[in-house]
N, CA, C and O atoms as a Tripos MOL2 file, in Angstrom:
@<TRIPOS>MOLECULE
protein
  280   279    70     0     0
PROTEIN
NO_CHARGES

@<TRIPOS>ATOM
      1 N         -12.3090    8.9180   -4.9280 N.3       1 UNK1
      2 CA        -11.0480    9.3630   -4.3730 C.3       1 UNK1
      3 C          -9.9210    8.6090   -5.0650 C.2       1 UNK1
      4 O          -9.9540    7.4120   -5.3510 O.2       1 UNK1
      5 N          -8.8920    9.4770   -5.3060 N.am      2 UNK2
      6 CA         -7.8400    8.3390   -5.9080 C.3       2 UNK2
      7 C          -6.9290    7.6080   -4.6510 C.2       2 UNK2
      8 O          -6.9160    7.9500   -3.4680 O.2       2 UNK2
      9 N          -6.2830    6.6520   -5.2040 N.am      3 UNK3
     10 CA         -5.7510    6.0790   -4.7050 C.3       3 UNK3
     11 C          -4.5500    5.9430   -4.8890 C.2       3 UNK3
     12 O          -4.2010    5.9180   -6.0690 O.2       3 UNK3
     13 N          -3.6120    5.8230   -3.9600 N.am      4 UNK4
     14 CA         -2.0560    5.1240   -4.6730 C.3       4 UNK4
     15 C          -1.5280    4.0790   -3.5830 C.2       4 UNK4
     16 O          -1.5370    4.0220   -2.3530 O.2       4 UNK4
     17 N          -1.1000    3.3420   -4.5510 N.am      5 UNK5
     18 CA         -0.2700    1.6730   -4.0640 C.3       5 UNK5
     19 C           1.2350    1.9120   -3.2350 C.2       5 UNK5
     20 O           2.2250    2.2620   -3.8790 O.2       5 UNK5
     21 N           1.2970    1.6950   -1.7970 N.am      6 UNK6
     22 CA          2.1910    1.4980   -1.3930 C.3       6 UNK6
     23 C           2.3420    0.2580   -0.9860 C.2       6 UNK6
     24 O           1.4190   -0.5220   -0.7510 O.2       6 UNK6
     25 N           3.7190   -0.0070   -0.8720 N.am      7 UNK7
     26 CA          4.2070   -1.5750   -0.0530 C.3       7 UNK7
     27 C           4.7190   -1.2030    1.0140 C.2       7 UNK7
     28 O           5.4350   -0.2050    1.0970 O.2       7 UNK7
     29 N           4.2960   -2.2740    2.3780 N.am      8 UNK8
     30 CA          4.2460   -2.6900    3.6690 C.3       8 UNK8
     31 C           4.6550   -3.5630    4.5950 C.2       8 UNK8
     32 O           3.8630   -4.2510    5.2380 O.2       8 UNK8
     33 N           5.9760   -3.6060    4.7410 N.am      9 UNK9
     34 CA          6.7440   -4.6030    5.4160 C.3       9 UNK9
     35 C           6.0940   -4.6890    7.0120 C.2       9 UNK9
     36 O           6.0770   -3.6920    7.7330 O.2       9 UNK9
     37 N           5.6920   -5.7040    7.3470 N.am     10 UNK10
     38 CA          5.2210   -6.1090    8.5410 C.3      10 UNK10
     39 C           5.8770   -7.1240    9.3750 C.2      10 UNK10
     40 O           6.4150   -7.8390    8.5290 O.2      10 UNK10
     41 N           6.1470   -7.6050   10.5010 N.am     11 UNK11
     42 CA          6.5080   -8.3630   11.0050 C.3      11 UNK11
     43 C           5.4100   -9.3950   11.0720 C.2      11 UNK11
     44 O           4.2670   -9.1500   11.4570 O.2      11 UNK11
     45 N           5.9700  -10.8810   10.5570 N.am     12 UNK12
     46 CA          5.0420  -12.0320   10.4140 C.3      12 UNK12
     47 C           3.7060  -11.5200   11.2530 C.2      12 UNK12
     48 O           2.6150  -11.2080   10.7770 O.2      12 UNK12
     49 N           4.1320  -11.5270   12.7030 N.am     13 UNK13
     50 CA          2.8470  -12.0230   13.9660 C.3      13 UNK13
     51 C           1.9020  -10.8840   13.6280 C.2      13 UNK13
     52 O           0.7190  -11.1460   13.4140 O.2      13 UNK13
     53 N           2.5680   -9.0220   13.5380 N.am     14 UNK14
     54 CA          0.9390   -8.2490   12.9720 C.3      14 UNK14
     55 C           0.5000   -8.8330   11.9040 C.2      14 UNK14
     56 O          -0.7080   -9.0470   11.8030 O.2      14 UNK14
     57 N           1.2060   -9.1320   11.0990 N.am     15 UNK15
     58 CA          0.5260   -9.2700    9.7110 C.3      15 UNK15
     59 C          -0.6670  -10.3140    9.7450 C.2      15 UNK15
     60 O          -1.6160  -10.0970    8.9920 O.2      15 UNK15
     61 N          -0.6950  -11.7830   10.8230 N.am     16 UNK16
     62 CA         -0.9940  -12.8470   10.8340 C.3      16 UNK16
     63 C          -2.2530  -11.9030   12.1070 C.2      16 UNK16
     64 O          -3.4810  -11.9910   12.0840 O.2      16 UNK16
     65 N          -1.8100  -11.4740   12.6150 N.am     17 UNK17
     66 CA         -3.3240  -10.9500   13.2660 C.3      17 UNK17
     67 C          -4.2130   -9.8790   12.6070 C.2      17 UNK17
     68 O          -5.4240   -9.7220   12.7640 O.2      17 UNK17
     69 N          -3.2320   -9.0680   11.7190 N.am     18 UNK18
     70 CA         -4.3620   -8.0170   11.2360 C.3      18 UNK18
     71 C          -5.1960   -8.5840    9.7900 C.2      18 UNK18
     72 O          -6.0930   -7.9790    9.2030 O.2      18 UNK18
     73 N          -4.6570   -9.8070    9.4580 N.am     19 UNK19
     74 CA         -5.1240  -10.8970    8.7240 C.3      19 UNK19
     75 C          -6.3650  -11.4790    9.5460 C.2      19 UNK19
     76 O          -7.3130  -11.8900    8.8770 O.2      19 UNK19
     77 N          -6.4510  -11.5570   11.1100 N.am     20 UNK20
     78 CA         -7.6000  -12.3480   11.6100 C.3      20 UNK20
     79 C          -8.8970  -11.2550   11.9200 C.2      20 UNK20
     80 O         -10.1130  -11.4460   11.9340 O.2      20 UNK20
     81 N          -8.2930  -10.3550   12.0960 N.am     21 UNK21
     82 CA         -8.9020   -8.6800   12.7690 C.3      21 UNK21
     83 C          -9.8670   -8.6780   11.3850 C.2      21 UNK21
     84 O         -11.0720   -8.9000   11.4990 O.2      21 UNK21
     85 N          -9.2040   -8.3900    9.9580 N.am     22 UNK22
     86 CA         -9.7290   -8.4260    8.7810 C.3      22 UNK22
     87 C         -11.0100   -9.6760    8.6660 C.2      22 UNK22
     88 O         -12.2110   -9.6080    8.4030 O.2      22 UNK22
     89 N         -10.4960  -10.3040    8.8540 N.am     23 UNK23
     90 CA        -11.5950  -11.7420    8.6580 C.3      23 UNK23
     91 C         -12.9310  -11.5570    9.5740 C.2      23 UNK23
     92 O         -14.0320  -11.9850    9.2280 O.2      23 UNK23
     93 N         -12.6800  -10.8590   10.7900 N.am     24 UNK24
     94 CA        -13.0670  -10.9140   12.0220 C.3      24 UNK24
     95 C         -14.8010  -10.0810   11.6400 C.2      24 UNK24
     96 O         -15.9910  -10.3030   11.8610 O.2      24 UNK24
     97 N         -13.8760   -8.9820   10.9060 N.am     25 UNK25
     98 CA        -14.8520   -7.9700   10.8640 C.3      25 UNK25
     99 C         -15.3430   -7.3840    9.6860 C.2      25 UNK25
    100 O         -15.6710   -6.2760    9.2610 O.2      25 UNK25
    101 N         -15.2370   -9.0250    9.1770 N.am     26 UNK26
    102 CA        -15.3770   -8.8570    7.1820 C.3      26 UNK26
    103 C         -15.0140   -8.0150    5.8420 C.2      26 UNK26
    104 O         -15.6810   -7.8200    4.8260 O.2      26 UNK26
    105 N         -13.6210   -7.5580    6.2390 N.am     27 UNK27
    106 CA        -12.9770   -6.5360    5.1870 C.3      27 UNK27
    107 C         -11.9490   -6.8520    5.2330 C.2      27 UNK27
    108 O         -11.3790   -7.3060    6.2250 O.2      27 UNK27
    109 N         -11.3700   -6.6260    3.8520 N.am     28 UNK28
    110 CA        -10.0770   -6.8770    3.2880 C.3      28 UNK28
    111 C          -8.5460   -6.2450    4.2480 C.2      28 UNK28
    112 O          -8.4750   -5.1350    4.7740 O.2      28 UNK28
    113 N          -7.4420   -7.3270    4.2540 N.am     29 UNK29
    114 CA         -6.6100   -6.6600    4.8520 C.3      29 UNK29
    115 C          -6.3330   -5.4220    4.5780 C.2      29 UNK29
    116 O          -6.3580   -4.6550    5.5410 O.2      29 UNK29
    117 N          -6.1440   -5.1050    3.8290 N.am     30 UNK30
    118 CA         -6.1430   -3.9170    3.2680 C.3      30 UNK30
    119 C          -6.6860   -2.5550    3.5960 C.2      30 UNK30
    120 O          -6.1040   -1.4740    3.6890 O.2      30 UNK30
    121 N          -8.4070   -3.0000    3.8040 N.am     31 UNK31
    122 CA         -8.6030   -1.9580    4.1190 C.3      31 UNK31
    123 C          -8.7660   -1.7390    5.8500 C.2      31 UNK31
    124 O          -8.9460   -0.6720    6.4380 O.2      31 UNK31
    125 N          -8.6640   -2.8370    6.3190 N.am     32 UNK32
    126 CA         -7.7800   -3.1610    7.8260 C.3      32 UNK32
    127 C          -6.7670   -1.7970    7.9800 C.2      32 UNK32
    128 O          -6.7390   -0.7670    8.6540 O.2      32 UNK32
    129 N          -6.2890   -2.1850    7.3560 N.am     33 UNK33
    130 CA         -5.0040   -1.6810    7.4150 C.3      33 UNK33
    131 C          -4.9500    0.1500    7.0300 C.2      33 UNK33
    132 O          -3.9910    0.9060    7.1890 O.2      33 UNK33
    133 N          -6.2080    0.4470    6.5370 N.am     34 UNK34
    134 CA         -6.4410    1.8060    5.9150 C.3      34 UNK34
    135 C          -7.3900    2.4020    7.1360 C.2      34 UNK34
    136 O          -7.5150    3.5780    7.4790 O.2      34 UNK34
    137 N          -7.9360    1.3720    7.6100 N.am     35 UNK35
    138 CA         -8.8540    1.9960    9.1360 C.3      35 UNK35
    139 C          -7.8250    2.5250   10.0750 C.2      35 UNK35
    140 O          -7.8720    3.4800   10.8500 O.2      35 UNK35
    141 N          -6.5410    1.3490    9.7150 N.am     36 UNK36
    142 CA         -5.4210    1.8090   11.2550 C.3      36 UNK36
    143 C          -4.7730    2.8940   11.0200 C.2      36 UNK36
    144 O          -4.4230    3.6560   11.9210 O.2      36 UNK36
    145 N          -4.5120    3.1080    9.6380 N.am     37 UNK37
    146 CA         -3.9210    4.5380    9.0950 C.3      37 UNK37
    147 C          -4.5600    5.4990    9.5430 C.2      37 UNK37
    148 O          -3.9890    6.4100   10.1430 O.2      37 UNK37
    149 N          -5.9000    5.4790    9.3290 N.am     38 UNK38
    150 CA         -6.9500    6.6880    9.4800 C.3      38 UNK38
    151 C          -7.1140    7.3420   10.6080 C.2      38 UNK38
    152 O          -7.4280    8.4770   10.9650 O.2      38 UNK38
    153 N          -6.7400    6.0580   11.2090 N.am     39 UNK39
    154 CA         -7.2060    6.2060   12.8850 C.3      39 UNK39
    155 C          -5.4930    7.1820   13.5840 C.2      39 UNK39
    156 O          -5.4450    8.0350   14.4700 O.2      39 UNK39
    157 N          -4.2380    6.5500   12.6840 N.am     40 UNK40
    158 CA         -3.0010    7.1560   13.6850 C.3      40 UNK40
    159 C          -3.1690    8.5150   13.0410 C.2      40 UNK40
    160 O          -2.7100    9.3790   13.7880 O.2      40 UNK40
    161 N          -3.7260    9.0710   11.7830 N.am     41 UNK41
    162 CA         -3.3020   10.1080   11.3600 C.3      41 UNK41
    163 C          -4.8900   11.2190   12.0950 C.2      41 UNK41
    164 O          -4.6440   12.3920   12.3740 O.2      41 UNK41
    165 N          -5.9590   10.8240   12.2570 N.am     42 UNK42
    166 CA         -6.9320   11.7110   12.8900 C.3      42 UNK42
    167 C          -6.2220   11.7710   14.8040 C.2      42 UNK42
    168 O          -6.4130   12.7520   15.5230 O.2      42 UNK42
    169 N          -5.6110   10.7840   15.1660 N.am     43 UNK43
    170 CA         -4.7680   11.1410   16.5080 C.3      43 UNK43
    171 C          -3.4330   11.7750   16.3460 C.2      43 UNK43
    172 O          -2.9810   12.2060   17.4070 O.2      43 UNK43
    173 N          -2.8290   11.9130   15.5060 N.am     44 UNK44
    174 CA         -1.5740   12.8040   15.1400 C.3      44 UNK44
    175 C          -2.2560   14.1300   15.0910 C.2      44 UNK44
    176 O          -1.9080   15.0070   15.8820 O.2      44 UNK44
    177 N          -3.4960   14.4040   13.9450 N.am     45 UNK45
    178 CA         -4.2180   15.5520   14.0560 C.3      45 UNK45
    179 C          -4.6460   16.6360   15.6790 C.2      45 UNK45
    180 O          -4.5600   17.8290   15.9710 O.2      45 UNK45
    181 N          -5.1000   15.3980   16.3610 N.am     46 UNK46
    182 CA         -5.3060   15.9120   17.5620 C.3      46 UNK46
    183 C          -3.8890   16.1110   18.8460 C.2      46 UNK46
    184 O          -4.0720   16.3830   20.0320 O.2      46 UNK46
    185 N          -3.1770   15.9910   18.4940 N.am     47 UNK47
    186 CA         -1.9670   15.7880   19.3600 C.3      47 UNK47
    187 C          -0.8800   17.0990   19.3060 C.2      47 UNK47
    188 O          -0.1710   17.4020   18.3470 O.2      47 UNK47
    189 N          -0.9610   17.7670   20.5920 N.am     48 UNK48
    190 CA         -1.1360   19.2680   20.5340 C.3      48 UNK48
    191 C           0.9110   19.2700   20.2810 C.2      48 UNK48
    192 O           1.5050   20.1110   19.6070 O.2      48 UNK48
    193 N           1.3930   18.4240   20.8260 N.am     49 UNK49
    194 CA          3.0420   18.2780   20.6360 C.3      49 UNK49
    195 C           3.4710   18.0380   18.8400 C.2      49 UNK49
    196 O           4.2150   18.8450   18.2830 O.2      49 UNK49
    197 N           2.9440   16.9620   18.1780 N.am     50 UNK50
    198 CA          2.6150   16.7160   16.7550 C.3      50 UNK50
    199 C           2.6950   17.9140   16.5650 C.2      50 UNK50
    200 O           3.8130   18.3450   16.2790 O.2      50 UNK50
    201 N           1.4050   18.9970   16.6660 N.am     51 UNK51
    202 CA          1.1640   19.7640   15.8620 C.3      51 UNK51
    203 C           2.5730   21.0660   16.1330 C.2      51 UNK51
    204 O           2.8490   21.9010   15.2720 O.2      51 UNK51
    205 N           3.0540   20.9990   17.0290 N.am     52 UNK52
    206 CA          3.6620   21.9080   17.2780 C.3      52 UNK52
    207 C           5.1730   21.0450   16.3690 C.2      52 UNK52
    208 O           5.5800   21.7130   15.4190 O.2      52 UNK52
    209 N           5.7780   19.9820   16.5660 N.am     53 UNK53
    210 CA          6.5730   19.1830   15.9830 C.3      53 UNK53
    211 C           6.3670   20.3290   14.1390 C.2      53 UNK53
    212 O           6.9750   21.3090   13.7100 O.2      53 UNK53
    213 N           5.3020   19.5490   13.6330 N.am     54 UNK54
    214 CA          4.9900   20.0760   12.3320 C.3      54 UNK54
    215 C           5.6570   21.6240   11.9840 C.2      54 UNK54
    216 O           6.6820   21.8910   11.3580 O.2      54 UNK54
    217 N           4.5900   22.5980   12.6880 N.am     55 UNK55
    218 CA          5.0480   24.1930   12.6500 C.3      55 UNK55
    219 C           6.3760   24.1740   12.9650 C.2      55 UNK55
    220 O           6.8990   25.2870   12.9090 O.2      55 UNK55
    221 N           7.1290   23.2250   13.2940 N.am     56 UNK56
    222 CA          8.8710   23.8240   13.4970 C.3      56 UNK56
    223 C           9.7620   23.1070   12.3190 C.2      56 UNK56
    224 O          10.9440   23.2250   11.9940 O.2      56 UNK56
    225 N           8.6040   22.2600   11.7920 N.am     57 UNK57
    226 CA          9.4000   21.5890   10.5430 C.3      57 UNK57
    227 C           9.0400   22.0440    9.1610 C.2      57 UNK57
    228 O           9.6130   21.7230    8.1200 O.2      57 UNK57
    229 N           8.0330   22.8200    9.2980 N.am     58 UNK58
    230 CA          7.4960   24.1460    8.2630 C.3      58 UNK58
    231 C           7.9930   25.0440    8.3280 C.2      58 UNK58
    232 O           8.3000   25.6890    7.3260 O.2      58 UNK58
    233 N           8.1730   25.2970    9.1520 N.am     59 UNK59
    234 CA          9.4040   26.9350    9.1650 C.3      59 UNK59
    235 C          10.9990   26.8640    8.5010 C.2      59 UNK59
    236 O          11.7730   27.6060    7.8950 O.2      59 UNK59
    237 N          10.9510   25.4760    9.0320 N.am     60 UNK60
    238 CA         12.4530   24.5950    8.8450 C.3      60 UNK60
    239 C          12.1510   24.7300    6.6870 C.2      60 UNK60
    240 O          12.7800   25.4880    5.9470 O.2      60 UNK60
    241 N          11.4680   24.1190    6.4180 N.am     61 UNK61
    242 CA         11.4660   23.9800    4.9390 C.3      61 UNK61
    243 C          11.5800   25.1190    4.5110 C.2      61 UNK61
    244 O          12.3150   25.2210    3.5290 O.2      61 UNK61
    245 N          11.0130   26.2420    4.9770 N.am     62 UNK62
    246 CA         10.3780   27.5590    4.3340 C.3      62 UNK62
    247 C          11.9410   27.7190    4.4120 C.2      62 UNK62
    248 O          12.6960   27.4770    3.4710 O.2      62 UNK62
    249 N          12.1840   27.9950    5.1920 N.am     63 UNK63
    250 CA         13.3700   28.8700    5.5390 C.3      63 UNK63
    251 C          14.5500   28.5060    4.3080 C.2      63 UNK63
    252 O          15.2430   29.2150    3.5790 O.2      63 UNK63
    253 N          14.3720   26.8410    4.5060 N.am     64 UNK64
    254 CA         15.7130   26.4870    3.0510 C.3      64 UNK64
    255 C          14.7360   26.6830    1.5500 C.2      64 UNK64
    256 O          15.3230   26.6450    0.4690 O.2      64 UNK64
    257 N          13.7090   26.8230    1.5890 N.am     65 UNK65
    258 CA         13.1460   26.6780    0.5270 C.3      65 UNK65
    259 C          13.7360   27.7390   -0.2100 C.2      65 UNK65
    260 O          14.3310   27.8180   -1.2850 O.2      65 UNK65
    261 N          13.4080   28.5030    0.6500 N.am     66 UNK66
    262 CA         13.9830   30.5380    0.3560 C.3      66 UNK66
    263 C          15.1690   30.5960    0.1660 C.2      66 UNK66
    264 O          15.4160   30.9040   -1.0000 O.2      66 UNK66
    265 N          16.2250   30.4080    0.9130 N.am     67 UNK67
    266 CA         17.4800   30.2930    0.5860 C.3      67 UNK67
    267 C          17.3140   29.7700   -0.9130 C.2      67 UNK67
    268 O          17.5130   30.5940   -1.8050 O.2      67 UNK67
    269 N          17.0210   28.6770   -1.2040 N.am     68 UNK68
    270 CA         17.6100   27.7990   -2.5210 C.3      68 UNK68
    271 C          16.9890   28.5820   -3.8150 C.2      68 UNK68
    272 O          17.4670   28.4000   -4.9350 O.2      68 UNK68
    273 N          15.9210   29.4400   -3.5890 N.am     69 UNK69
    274 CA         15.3310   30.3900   -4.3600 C.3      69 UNK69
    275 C          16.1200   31.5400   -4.5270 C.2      69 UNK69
    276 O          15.9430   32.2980   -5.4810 O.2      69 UNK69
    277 N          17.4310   31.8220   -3.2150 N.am     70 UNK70
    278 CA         17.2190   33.1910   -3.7720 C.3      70 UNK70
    279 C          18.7770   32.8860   -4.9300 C.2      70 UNK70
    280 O          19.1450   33.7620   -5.7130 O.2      70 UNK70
@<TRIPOS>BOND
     1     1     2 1
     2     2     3 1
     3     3     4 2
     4     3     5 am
     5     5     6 1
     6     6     7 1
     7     7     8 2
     8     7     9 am
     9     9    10 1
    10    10    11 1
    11    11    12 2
    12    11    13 am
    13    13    14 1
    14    14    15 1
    15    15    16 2
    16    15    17 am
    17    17    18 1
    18    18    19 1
    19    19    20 2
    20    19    21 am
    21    21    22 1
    22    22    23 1
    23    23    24 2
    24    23    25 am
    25    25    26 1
    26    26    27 1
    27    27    28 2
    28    27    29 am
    29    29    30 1
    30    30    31 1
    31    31    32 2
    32    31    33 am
    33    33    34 1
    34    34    35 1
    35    35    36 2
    36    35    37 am
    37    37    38 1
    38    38    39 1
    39    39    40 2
    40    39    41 am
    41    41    42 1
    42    42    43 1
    43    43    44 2
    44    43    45 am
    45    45    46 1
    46    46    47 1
    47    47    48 2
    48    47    49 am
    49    49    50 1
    50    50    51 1
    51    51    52 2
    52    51    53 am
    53    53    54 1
    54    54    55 1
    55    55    56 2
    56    55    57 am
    57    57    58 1
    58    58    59 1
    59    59    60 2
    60    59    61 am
    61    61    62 1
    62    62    63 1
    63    63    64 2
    64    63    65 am
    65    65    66 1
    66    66    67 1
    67    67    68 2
    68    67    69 am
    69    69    70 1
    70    70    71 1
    71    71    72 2
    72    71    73 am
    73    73    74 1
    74    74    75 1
    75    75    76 2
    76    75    77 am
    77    77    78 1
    78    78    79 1
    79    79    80 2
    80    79    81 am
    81    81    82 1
    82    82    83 1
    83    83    84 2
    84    83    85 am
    85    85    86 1
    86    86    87 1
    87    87    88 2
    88    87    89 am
    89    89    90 1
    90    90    91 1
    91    91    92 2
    92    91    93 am
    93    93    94 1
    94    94    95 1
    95    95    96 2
    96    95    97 am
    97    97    98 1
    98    98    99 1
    99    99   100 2
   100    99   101 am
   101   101   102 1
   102   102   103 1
   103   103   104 2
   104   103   105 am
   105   105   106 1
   106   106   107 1
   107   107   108 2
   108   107   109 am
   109   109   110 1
   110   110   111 1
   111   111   112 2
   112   111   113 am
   113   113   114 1
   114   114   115 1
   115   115   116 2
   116   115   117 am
   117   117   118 1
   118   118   119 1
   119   119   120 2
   120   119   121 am
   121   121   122 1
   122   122   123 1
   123   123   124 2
   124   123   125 am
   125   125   126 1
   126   126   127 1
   127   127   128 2
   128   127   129 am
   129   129   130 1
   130   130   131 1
   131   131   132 2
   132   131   133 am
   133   133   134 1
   134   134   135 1
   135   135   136 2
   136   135   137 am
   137   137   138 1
   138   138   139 1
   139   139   140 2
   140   139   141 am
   141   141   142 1
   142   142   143 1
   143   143   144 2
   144   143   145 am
   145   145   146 1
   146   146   147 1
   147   147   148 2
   148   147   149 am
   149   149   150 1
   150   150   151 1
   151   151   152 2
   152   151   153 am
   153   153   154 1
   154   154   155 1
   155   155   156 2
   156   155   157 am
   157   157   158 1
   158   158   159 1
   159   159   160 2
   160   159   161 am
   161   161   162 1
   162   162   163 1
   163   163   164 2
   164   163   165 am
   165   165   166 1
   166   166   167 1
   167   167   168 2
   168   167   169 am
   169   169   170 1
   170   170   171 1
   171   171   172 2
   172   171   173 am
   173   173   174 1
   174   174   175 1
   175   175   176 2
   176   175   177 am
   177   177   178 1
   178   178   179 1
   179   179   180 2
   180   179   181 am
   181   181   182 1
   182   182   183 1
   183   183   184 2
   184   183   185 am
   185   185   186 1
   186   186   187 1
   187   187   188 2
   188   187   189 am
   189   189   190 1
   190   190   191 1
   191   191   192 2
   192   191   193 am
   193   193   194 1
   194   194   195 1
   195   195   196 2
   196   195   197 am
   197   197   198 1
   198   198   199 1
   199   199   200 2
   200   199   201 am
   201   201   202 1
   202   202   203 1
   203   203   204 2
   204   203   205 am
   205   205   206 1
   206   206   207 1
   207   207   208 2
   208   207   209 am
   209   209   210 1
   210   210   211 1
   211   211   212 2
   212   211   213 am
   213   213   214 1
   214   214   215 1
   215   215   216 2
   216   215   217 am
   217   217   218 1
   218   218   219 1
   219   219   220 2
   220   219   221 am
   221   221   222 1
   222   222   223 1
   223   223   224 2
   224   223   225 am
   225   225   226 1
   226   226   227 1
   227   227   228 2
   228   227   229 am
   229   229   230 1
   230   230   231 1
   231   231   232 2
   232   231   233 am
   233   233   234 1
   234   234   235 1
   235   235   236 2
   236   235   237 am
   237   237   238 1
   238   238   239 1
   239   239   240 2
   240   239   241 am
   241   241   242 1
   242   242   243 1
   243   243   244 2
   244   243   245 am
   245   245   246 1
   246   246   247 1
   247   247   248 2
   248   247   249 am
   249   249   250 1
   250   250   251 1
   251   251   252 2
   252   251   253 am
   253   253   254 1
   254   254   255 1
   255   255   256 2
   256   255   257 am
   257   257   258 1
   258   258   259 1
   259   259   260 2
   260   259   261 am
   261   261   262 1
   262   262   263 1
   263   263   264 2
   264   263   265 am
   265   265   266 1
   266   266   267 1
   267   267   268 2
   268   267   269 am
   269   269   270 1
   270   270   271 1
   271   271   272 2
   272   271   273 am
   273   273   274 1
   274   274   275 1
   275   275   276 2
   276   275   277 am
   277   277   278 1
   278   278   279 1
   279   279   280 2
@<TRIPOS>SUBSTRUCTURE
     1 UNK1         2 RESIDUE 1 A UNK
     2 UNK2         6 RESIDUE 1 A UNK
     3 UNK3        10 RESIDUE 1 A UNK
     4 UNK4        14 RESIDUE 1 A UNK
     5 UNK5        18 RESIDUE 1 A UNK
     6 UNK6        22 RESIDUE 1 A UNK
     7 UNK7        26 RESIDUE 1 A UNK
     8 UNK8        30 RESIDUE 1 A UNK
     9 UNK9        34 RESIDUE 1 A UNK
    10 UNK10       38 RESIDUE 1 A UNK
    11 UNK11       42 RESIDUE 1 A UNK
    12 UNK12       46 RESIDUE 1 A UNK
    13 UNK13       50 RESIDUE 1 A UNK
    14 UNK14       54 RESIDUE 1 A UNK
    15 UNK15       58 RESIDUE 1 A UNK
    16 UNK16       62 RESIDUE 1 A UNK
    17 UNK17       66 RESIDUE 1 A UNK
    18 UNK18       70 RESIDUE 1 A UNK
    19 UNK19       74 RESIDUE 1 A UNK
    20 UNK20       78 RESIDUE 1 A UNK
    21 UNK21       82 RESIDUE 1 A UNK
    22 UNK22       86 RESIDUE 1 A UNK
    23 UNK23       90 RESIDUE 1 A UNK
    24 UNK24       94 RESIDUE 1 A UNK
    25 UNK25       98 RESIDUE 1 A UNK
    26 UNK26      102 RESIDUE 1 A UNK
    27 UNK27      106 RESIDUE 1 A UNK
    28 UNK28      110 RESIDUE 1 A UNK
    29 UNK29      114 RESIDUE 1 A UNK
    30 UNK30      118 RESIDUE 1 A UNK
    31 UNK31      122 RESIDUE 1 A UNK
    32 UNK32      126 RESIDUE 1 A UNK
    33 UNK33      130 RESIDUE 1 A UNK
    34 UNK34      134 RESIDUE 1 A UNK
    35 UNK35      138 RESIDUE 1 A UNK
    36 UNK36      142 RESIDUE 1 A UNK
    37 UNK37      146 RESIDUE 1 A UNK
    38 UNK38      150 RESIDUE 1 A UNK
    39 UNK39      154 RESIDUE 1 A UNK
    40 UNK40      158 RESIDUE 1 A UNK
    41 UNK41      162 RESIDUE 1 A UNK
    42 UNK42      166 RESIDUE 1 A UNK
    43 UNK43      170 RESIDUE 1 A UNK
    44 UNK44      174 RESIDUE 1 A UNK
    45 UNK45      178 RESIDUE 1 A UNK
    46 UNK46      182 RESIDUE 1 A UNK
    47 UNK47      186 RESIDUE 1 A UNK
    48 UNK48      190 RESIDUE 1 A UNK
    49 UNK49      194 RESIDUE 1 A UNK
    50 UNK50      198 RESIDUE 1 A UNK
    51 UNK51      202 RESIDUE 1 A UNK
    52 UNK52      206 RESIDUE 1 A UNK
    53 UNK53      210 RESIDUE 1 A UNK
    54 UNK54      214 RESIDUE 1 A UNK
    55 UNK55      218 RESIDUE 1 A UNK
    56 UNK56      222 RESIDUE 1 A UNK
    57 UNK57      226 RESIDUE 1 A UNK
    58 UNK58      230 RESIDUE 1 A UNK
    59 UNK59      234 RESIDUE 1 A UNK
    60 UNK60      238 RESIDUE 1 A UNK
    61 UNK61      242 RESIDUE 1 A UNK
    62 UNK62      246 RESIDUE 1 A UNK
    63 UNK63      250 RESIDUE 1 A UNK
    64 UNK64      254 RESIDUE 1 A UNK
    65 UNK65      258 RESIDUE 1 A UNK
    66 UNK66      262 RESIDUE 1 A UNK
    67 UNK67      266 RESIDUE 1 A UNK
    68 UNK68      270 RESIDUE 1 A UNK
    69 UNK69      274 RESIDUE 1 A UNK
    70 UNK70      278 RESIDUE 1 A UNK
């Protein structure tokens, strides 16, 4: 899978616990930090308001997309 590098401003105290969480459970902050991603974006998936949020912000693009096309 590819990958791409983003940067992550944290407030000291998560950073210093998801630093212990990492240690805790023998994997890199990092990928700490790619479990917690995984985890908000498969509950965004399931989240029936989200999904409806989305479809009104897809319509929203379409709509200027078209305009700027025509």
């Amino acid at each position: 899978m590819a990958t791409k590098v983003l940067s992550l401003r944290l407030p000291e105290e998560i950073a210093m616990e998801i630093a212990a969480v990492a240690r805790a459970n023998g994997v890199s902050v990092s990928r700490a930090i790619r479990f917690a991603i995984e985890d908000y974006v498969v509950a965004q998936r399931a989240d029936k308001a989200f999904k409806a949020r989305l479809k009104k912000r897809l319509e929203e693009d379409r709509e200027l997309l078209e305009r700027l096309a025509d």
